[in-house]
N, C-alpha and C positions, 0 to 999 in steps of 0.2 A: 508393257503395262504392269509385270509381276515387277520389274525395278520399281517403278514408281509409285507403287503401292507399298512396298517393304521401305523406300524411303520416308516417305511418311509418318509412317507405323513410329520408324527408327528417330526419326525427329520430335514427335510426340511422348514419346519415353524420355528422352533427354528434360522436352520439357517438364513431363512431371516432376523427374525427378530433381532437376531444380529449383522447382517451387516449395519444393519440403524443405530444402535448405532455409529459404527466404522465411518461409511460417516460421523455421526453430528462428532465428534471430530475431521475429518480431519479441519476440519473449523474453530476451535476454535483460532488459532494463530492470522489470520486476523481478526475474530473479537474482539480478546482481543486487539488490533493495535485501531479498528475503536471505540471499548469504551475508551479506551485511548483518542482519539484524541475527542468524543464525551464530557467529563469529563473537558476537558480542555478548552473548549469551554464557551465563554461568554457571553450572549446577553443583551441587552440593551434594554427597555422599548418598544422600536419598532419594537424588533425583529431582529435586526442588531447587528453584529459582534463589541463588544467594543475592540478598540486601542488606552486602558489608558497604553498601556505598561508594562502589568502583565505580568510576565514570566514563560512563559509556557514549559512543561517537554519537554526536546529534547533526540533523541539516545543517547545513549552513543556515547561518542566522533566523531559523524558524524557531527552535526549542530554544523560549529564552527563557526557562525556568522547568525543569525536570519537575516533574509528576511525581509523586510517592504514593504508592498506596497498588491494593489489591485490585488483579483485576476480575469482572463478572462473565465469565466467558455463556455462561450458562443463558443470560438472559439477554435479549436486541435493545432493550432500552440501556440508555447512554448516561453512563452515572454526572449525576447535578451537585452544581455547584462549582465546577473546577473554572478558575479564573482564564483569562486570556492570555495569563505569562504559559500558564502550564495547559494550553488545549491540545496546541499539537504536538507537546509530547506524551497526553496520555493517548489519542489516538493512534500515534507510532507505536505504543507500549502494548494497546488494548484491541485498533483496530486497523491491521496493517493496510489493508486493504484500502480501506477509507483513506488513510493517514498516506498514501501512493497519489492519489487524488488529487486529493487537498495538498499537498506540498508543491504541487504542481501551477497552481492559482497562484493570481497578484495579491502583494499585501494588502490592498482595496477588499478586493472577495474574500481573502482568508478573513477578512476583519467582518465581511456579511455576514460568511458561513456562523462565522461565531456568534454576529449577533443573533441570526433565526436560529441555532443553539440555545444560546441564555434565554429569549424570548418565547420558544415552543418547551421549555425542560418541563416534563421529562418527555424524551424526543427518542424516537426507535430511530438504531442505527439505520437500518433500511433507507430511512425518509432522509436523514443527510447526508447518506452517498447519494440516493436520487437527485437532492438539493445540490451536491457539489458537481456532478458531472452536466447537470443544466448549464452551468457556466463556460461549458466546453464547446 
């Protein structure tokens, strides 16, 4: 009976501990995204973001027109007015998170996303990652 309760025990350990494995590789997508997006990144003697205009990797055929401009880290609401060439590459630039999501979707729903964008602006980030992962 002590065998086969020490078996057990002993199978139960295995199993845990290879389920730790499986969690760390659920992971690995978005961090291979945020080392991308770390890799690409430039800073400047002060520590600041250089915009010498180096062109940096985008999705495949998602970012058809690069963003320019500052981004608002400080506030949820989602800066207005950016056209459709450049949406999802100020989301990749301003809200990776989101912009993991959304890259994710057909070009049908990236095309909704954007339009309850344009049509609720100005739109807290919050409410269009709720909106984009509904699609999921």
């Amino acid at each position: 009976m002590a065998f086969f309760s020490r078996s057990i025990t002993g199978f139960l350990y295995i199993v845990v501990f290879l389920s730790a494995f499986n969690a760390q590789a659920n992971d690995d997508e978005y961090l291979k995204l945020l080392e991308q997006e770390a890799s690409d990144l430039h800073l400047d003697q002060s520590g600041q973001r250089e915009t010498d205009g180096v062109d940096h990797r985008a999705a495949a055929d998602m970012v058809k027109k690069k963003w320019a401009g500052e981004c608002d880290y400080t506030s949820d609401v989602l800066l207005a007015g950016i056209d459709q060439a450049e949406f999802a590459s100020y989301l990749k630039q301003c809200h990776l998170g989101t912009y993991a999501y959304f890259r994710r979707l057909d070009a049908n729903l990236q095309h909704v996303v954007y339009n309850s964008y344009k049509k609720n602006t100005p739109i807290k980030q919050s409410a269009l990652k709720k909106e984009i992962v509904n699609y999921f």
